[in-house]
N, CA and C atoms as a LAMMPS dump frame, in Angstrom:
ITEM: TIMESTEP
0
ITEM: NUMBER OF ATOMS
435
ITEM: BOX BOUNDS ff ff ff
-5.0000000000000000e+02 5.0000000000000000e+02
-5.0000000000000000e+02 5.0000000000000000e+02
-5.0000000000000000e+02 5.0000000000000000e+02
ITEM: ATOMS id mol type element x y z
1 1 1 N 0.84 -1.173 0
2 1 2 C 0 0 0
3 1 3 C 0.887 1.239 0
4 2 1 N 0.855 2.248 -1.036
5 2 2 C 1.417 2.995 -0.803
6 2 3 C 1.224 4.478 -0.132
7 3 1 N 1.935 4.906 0.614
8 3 2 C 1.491 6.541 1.368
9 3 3 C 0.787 7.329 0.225
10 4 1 N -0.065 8.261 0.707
11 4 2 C -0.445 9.452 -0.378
12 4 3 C -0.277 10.37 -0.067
13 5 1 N 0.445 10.904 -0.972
14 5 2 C 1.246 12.375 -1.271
15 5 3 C 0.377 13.622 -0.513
16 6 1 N -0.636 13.467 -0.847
17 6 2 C -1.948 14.408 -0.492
18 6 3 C -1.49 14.705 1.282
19 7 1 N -1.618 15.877 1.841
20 7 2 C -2.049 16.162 3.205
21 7 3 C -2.685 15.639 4.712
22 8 1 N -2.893 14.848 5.117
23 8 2 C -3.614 15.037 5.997
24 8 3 C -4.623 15.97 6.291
25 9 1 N -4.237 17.598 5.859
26 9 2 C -5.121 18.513 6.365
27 9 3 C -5.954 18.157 5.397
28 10 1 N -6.247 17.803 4.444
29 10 2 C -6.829 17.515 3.002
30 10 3 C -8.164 16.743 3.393
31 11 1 N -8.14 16.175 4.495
32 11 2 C -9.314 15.539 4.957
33 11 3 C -9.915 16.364 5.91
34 12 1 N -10.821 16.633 5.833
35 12 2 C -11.799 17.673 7.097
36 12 3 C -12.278 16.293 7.96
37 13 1 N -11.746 15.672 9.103
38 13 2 C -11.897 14.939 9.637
39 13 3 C -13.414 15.225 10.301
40 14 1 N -13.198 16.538 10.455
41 14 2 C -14.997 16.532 11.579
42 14 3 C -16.175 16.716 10.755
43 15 1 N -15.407 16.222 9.324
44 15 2 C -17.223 15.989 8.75
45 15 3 C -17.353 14.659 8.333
46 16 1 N -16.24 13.823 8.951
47 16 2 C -16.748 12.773 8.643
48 16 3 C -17.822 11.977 9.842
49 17 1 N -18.622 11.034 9.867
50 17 2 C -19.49 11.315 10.343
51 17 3 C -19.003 10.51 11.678
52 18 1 N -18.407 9.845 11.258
53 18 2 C -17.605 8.874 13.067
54 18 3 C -17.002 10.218 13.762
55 19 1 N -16.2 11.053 13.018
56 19 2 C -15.715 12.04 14.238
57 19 3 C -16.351 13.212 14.482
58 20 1 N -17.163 13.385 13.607
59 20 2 C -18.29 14.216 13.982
60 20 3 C -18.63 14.86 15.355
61 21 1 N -18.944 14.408 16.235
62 21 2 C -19.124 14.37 17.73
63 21 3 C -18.021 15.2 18.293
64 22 1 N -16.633 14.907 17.764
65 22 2 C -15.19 15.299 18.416
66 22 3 C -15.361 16.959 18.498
67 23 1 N -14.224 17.207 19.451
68 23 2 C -14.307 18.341 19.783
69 23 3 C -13.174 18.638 18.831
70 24 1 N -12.372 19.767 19.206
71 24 2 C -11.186 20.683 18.24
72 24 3 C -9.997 19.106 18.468
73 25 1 N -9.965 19.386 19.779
74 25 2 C -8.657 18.986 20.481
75 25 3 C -8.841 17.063 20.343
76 26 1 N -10.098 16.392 20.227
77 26 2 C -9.864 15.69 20.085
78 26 3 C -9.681 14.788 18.254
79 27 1 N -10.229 16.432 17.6
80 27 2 C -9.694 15.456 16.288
81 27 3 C -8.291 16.166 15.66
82 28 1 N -7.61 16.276 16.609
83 28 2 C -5.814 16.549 16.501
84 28 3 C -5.349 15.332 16.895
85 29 1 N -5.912 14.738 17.862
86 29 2 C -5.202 14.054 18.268
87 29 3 C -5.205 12.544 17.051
88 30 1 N -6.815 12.366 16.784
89 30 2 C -7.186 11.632 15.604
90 30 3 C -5.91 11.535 14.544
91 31 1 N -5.902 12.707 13.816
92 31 2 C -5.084 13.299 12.876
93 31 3 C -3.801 12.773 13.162
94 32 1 N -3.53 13.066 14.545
95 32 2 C -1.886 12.519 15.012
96 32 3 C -1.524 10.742 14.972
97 33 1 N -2.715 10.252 14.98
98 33 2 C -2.886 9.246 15.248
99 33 3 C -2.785 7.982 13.593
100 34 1 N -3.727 8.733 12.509
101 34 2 C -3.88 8.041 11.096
102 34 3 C -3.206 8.144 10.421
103 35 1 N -2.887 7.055 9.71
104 35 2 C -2.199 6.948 8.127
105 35 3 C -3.348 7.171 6.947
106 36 1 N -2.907 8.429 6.484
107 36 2 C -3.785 8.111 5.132
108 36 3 C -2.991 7.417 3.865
109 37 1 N -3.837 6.437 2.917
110 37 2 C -2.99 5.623 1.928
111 37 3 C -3.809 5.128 1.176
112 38 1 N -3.431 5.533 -0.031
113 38 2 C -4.187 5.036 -1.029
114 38 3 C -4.033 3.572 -1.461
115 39 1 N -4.68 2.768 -1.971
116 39 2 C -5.292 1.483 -2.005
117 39 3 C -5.433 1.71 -4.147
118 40 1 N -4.763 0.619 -4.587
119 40 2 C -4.889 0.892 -5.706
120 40 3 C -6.04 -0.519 -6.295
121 41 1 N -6.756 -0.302 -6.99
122 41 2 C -8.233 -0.798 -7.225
123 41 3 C -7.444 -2.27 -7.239
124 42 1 N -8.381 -3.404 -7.167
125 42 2 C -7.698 -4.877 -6.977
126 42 3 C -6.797 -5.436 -5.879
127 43 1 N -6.455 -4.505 -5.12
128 43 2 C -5.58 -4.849 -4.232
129 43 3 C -6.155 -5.492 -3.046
130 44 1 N -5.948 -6.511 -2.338
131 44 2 C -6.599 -7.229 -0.877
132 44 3 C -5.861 -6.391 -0.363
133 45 1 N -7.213 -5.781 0.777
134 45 2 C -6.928 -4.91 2.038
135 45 3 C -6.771 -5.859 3.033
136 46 1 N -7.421 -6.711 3.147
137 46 2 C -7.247 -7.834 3.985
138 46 3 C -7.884 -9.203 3.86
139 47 1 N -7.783 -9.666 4.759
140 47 2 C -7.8 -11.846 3.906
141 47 3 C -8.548 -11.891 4.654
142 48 1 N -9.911 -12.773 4.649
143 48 2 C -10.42 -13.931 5.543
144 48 3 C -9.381 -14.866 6.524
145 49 1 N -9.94 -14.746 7.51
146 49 2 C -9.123 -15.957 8.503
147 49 3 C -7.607 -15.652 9.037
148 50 1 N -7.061 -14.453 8.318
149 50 2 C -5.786 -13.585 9.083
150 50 3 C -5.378 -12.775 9.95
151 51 1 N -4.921 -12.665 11.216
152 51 2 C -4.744 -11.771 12.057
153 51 3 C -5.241 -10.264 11.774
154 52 1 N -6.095 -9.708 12.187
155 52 2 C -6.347 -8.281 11.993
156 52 3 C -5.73 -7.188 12.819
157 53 1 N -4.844 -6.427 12.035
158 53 2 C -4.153 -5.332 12.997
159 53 3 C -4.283 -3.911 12.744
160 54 1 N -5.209 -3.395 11.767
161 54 2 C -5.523 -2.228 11.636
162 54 3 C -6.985 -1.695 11.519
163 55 1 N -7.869 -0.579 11.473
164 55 2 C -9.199 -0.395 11.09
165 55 3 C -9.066 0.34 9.962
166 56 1 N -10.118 0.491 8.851
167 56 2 C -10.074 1.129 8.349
168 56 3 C -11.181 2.185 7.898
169 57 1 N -11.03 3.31 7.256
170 57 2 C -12.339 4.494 7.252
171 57 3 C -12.082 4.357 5.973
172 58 1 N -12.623 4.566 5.119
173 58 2 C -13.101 5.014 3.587
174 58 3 C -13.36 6.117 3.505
175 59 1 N -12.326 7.015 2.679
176 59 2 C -12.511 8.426 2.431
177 59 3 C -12.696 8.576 1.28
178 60 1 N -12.777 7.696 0.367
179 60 2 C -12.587 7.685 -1.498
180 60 3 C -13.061 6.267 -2.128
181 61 1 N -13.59 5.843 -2.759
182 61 2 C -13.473 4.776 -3.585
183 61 3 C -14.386 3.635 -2.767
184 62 1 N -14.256 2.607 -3.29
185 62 2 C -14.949 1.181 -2.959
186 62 3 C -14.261 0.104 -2.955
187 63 1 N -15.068 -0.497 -2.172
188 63 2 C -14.327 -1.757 -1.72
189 63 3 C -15.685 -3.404 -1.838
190 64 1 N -15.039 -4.366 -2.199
191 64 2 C -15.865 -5.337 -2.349
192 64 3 C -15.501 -6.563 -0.598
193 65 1 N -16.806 -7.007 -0.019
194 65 2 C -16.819 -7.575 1.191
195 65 3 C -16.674 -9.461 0.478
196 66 1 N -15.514 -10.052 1.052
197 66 2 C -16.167 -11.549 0.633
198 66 3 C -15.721 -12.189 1.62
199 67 1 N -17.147 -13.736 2.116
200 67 2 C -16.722 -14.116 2.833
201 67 3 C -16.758 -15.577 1.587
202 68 1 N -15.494 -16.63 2.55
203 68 2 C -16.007 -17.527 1.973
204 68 3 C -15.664 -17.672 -0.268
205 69 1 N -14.945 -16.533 -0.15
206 69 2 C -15.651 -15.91 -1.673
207 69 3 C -16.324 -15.509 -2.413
208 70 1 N -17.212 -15.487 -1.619
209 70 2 C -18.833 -14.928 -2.204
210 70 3 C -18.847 -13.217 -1.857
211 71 1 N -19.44 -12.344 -2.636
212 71 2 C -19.563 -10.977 -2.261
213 71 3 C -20.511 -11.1 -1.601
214 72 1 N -20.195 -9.999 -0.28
215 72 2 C -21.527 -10.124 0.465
216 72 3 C -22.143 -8.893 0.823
217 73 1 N -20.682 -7.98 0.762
218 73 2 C -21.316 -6.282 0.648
219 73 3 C -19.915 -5.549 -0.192
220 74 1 N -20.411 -4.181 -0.56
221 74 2 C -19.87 -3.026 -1.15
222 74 3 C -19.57 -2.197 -0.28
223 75 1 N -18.498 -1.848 -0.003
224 75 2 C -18.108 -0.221 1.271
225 75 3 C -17.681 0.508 0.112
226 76 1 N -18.18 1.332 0.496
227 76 2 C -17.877 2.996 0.395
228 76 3 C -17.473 4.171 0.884
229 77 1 N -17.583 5.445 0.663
230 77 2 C -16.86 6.32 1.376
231 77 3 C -18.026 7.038 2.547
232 78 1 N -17.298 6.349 4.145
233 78 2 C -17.796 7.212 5.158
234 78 3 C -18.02 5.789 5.86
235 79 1 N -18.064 4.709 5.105
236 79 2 C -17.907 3.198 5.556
237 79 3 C -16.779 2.666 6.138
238 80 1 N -17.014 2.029 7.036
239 80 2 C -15.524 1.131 7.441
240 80 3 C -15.556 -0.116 7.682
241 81 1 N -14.526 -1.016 7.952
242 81 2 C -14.042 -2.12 8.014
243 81 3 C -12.835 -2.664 8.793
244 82 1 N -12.501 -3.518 9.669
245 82 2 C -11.916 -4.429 10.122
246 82 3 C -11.644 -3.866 11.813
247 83 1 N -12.758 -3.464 11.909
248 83 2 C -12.605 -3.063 13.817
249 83 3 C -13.228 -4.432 14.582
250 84 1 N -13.83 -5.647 13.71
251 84 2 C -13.911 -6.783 14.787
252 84 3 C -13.289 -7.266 15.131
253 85 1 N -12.254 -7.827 14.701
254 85 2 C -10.322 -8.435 14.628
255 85 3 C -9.616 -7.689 15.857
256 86 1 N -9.865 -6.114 15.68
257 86 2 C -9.288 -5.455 16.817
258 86 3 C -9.907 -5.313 18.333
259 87 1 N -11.421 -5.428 18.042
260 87 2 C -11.98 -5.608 19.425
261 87 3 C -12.267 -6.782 19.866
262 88 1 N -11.96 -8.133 19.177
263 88 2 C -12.474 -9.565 19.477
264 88 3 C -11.065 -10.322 19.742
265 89 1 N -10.145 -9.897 18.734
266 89 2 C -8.335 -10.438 18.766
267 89 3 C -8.889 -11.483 17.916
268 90 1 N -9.649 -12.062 17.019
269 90 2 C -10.028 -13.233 16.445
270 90 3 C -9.761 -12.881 15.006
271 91 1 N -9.485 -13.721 14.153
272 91 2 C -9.326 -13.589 12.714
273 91 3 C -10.134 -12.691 12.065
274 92 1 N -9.458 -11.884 10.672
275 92 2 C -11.213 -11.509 10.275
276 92 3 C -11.748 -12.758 9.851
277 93 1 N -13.007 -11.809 9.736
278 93 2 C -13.797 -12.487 9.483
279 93 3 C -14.965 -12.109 7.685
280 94 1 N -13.57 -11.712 7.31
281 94 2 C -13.751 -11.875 5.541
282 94 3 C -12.941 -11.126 5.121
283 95 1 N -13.074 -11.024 3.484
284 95 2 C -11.829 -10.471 2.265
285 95 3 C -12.209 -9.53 2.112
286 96 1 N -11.68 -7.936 2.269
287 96 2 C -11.647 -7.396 1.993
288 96 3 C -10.841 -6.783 0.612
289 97 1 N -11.354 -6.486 -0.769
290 97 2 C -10.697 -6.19 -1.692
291 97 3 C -10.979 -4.46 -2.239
292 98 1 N -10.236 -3.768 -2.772
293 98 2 C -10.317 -2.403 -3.408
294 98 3 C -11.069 -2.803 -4.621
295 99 1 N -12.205 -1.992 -5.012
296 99 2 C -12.767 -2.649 -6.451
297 99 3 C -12.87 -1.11 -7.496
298 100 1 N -11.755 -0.068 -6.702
299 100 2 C -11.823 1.737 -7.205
300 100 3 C -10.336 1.388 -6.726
301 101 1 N -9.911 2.656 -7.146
302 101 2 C -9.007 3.011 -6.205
303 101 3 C -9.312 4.044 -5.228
304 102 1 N -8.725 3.465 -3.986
305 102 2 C -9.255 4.231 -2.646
306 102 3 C -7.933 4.773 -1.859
307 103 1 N -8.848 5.578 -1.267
308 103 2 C -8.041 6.862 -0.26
309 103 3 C -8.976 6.195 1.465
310 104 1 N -7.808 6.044 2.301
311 104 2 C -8.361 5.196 3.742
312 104 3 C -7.747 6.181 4.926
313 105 1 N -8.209 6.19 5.625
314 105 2 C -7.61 6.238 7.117
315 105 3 C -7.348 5.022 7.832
316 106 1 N -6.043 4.322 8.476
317 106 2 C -5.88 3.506 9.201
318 106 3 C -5.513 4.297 9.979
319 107 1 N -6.238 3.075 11.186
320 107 2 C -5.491 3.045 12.191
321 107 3 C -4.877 1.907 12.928
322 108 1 N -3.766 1.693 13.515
323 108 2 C -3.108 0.538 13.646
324 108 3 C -3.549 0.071 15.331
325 109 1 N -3.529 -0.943 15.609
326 109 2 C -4.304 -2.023 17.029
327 109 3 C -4.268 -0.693 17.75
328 110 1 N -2.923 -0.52 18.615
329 110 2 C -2.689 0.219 20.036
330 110 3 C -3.701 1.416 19.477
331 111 1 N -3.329 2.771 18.515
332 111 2 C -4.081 3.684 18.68
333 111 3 C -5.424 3.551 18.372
334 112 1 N -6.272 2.724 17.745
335 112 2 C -7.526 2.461 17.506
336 112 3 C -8.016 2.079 19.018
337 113 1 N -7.343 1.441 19.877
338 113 2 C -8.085 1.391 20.987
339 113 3 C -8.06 2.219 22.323
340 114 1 N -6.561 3.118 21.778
341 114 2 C -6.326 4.566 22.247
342 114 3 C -7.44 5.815 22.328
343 115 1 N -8.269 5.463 20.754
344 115 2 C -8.725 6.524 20.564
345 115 3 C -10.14 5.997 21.344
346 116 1 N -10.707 4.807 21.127
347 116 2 C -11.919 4.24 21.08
348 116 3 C -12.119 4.787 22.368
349 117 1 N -11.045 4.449 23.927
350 117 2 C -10.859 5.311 25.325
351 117 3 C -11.156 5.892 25.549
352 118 1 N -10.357 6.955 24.97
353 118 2 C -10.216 8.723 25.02
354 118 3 C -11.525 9.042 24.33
355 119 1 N -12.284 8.694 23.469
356 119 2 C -13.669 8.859 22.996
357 119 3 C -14.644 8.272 22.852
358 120 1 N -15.217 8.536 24.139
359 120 2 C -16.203 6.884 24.065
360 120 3 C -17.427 7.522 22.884
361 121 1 N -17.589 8.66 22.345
362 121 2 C -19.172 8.525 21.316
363 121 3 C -18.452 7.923 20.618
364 122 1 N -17.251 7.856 19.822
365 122 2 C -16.983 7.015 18.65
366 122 3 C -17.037 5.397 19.132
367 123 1 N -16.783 5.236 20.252
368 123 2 C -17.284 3.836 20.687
369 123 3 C -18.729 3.429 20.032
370 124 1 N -19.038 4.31 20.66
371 124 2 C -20.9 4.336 20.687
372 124 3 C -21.693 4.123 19.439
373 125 1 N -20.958 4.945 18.15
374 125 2 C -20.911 5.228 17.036
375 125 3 C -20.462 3.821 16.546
376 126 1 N -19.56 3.275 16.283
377 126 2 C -19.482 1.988 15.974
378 126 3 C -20.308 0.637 16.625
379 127 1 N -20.959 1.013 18.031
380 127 2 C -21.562 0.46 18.58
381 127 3 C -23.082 0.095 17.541
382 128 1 N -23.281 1.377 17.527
383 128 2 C -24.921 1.222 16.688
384 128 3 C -24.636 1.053 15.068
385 129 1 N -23.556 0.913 14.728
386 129 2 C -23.313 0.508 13.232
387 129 3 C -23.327 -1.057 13.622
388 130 1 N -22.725 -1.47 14.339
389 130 2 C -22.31 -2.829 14.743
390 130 3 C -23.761 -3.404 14.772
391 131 1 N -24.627 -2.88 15.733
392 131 2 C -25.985 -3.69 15.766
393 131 3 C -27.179 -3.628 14.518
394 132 1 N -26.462 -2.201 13.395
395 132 2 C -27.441 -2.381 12.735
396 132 3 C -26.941 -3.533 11.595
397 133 1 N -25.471 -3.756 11.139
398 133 2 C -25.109 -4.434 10.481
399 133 3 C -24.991 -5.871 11.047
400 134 1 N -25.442 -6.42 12.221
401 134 2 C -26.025 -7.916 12.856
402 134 3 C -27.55 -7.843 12.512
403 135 1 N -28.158 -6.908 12.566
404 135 2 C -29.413 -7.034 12.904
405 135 3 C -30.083 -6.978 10.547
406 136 1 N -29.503 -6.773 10.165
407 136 2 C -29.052 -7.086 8.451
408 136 3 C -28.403 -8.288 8.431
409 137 1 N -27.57 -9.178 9.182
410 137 2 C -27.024 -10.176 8.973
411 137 3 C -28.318 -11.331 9.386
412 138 1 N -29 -10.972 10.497
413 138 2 C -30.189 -11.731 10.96
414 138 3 C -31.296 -12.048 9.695
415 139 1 N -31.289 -10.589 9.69
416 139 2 C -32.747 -10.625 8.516
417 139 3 C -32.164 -11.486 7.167
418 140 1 N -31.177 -11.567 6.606
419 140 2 C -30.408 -12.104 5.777
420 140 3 C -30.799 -13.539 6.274
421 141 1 N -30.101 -14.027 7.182
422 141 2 C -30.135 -15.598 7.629
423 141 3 C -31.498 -16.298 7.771
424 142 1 N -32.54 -15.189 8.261
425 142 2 C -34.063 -15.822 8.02
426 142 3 C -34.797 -16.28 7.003
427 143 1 N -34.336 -15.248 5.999
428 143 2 C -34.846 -14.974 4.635
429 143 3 C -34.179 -15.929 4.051
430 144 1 N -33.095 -16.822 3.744
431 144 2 C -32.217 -18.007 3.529
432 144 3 C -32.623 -19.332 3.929
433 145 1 N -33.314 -19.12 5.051
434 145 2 C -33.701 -20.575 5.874
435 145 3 C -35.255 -21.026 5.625
């Protein structure tokens, strides 16, 4: 993956909608905290069944979800991916591939759970993404059976 040339300041972090909530001081620290890096289209962001050590935000482009190999969703920009790995320590739990080329925010284990601390609405905020994307995995599994 390579760095992108582009700024940091280049991202208005407090309109994205996870940091939204943040105050001045806490989306400096954000900022201090992310790698931005572009993702060139085709590239695996990450594998099914491999140690997960970073999260990621979508600031640009798309991404294809597979578990198993099968597509199972599309991310986009303001979407994210691979914070279960970091809050469970368990494999992911699917393939993440670039299907654009994309522009990301990572963040790597220690500060993702640095920040999650120091800010519990973004907890909170992933909290109710988390239950609405189980509670879509449910309705999915009924509708199958």
């Amino acid at each position: 993956m390579a760095t992108n040339n582009l700024s940091l300041k280049e991202v208005d972090l407090g309109s994205i909608w996870l940091f939204s909530a943040c105050s001045a001081s806490q989306l400096r620290t954000i900022r201090r905290a992310v790698e931005e890096i572009i993702i060139p289209s085709g590239k695996v962001i990450c594998k099914e069944g491999t140690p997960g050590r970073e999260f990621f935000f979508i600031v640009e482009g798309y991404a294809n979800v597979l578990r198993n190999g099968r597509r199972v969703a599309t991310l986009g920009p303001g979407q994210y991916f691979g914070e279960l790995s970091l809050l469970d320590k368990q494999p992911r739990s699917a393939t993440v591939i670039a299907s654009s080329n994309m522009e990301v925010l990572v963040l790597e284990y220690r500060k993702f759970h640095g920040i999650l601390m120091a800010m519990p609405v973004i907890a909170t905020k992933m909290l109710s993404t988390m239950a609405t994307r189980l509670r879509e995995a449910d309705t999915k599994a009924f509708a199958h059976s």
